[in-house]
N, C-alpha and C positions, 0 to 999 in steps of 0.2 A: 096306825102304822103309816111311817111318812112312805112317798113312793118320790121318786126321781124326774120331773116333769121334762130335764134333757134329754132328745134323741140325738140318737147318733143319724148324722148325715148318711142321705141314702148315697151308695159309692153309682149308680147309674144315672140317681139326679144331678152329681156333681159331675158326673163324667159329659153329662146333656151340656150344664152349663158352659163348660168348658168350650165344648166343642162348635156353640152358638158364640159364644165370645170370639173365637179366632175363625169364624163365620163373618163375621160384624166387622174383626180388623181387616181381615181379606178382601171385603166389600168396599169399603172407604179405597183400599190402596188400586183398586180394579178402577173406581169411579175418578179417582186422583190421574192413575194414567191414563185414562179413555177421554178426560177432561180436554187436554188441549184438541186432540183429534174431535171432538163435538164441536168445539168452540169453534175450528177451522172450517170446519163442513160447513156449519151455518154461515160464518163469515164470508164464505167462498160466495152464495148467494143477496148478498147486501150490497147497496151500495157505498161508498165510504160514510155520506150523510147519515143512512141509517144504522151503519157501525157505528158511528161515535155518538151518537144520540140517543141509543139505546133501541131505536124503532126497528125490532125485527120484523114483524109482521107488513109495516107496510111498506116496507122497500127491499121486498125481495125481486129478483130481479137476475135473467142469465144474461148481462151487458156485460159481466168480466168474464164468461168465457169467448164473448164475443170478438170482445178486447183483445185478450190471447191470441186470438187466431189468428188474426189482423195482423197482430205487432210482432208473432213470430211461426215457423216452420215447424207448427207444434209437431206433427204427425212423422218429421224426420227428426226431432229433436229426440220423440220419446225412442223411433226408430235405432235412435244414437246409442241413446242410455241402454238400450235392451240387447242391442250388440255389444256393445263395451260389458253387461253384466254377464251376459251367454258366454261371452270369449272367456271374460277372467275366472268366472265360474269354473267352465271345464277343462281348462290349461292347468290352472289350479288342483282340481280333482285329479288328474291322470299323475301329475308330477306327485303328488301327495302322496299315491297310492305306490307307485312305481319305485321310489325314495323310500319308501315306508319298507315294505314288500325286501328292498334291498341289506338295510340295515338291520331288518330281524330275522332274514334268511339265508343272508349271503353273508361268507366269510371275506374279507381280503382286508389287506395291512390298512392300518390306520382307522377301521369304522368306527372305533367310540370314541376318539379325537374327534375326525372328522363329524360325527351329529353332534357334540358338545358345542361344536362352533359353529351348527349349524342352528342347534336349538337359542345359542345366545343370542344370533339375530333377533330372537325375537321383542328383546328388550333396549335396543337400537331406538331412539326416537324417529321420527318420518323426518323431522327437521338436518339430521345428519348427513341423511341419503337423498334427499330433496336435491341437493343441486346438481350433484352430479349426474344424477340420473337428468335432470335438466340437462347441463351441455351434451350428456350422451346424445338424447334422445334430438338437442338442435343440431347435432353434427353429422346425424342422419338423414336429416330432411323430413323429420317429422312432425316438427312442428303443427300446429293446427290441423290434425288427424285425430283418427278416431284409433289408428294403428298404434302415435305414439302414448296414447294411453294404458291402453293395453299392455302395453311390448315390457314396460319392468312390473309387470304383474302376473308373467306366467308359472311363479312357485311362491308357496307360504309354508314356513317352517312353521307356523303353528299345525296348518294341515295337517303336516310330515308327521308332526307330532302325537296329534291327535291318532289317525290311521297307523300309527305304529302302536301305540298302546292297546288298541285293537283287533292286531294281530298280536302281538305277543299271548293273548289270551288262547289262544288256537294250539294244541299240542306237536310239539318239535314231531314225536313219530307219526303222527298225519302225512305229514310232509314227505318225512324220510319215506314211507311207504309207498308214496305216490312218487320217488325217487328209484326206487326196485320195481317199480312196475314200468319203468322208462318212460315216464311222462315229463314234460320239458317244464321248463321253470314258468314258462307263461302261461298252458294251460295249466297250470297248479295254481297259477296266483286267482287264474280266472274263472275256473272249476272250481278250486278247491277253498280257496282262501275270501275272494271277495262274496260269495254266499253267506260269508259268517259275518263278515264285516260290514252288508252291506245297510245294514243301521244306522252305523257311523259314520261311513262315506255319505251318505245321504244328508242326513243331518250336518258333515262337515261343507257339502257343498251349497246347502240353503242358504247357510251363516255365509258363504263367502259370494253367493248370490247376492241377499240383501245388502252385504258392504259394499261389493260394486256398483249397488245399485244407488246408495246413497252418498256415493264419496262424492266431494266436494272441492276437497282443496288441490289437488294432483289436478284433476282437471281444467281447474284455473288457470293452473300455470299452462299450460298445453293448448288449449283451445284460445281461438281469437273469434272465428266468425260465429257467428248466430246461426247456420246452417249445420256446424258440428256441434253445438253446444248440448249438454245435458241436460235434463231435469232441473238437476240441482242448480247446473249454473243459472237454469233460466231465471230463477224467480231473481236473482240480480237485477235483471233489467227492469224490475220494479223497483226500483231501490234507491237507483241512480238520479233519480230526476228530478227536475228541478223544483216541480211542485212539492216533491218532501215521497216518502216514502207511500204506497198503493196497496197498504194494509190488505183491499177485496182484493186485487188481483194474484197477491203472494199465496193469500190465500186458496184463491182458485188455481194456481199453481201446485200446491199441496196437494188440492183433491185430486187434480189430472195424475201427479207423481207417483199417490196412490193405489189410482185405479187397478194398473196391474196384475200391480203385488198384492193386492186384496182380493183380486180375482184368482190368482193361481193358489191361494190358501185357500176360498172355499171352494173350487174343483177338488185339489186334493186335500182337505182337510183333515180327512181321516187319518191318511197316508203320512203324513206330518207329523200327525199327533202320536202316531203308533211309533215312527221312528225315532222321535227324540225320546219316546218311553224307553223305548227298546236299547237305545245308543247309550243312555244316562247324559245326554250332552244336556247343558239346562241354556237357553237362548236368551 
């Protein structure tokens, strides 16, 4: 009697495999992005001879953050960037939520007009509105400030956007009820409403944390002296010179740029983690 020497595939071995495979692709795409950030870190401590020569080991060496300190106002610099991120940060939040808050609970003429052409903004390139917002901002006298950076970044209609879709989730009679019991429309939004919401405000205020933190090009135009300048702009001033470009120093600029914002992810880490879970927003 012949017997059938094929088995049938175990469905849990195949379910293992599987699951170690996009284990394996997940791994590579983690070590792909963490890549330049390693690469920088170490760089930040070398000096150029031993970046390009491959000698890490024996030319490590803290003479670019030394360098840094010397050649600019790091500690107002970063002072600059953390204000400019704080401001645009929570100008951004409050207008977001307040706009939000309006358009999904308040009636008056025009509101779906009006957010269609608010939501278009947001496919506006930076290029369009760059200039003007330039002579705006020189016709103010604010040139070379940290105020006229700020000052056309107090609303984001993605925000609006965002924080609106997360209140429309919230039931109309919630509201109406907290309406019969004569409660006014701000402790409703701040009672009632942003308790539910406060996942996605959270999570929408990190994302607009970390883009203030790293813009770059707005601030070029705006800043002149080296006592307002950014993060970002600083590592420029390695850049410019005549010996050629200062690979260690940009690099050690990176690391400074970092520190922060690395820092305030592992104090709240948790808290991060639980709210972009909670929000669905993916970073």
């Amino acid at each position: 009697m012949r017997t059938d020497s094929r088995r049938t595939p175990c469905p849990a071995a195949s379910a293992g495999a599987g699951r170690f495979g996009w284990h394996v692709v997940l791994m590579v795409l983690v070590a792909i992005s963490i890549g330049p950030i390693v690469f920088a870190t170490v760089g930040a401590f070398l000096s150029m001879g031993g970046l390009t020569n491959g000698d890490f080991l024996g030319s490590l060496t803290l003479d670019n953050f030394a360098t840094i300190t010397r050649s600019l106002p790091i500690a107002q610099i970063t002072l600059n960037t953390l204000l400019i991120a704080a401001a645009c940060t929570a100008f951004k939040v409050v207008t977001s939520v307040l706009a939000a808050y309006a358009f999904v609970y308040l009636d008056f003429r025009g509101k779906t007009v009006l957010y269609v052409v608010l939501i278009s903004t947001i496919f506006i390139p930076f290029t369009v509105t760059m200039i003007p917002n330039y002579l705006t901002i020189s016709r103010l006298g604010l040139l070379d400030t940290v105020a006229g950076v700020i000052l056309p970044q107090l609303a984001d209609a993605s925000g609006i956007f965002l924080v609106r879709q997360a209140m429309r989730t919230i039931p109309k009679s919630l509201i109406e009820i907290s309406h019969l019991d004569g409660i006014g429309e701000f402790r409703i939004m701040r009672d009632v409403v942003l308790p539910v919401c406060r996942p996605t405000v959270t999570a929408t205020g990190i994302i607009f944390f970390i883009n203030a933190w790293n813009e770059y090009v707005w601030p070029t135009l705006i800043l002149r002296s080296k006592q307002n300048f950014t993060l970002s702009l600083a590592m420029q001033v390695f850049t410019d010179t005549e010996g050629g470009v200062q690979y260690p120093l940009i690099f050690a600029m990176a690391v400074i740029s970092m520190i922060l914002p690395v820092a305030l992810y592992l104090v709240f880490q948790r808290q991060i983690i639980s709210t972009f879970a909670s929000s669905g927003i993916k970073g």
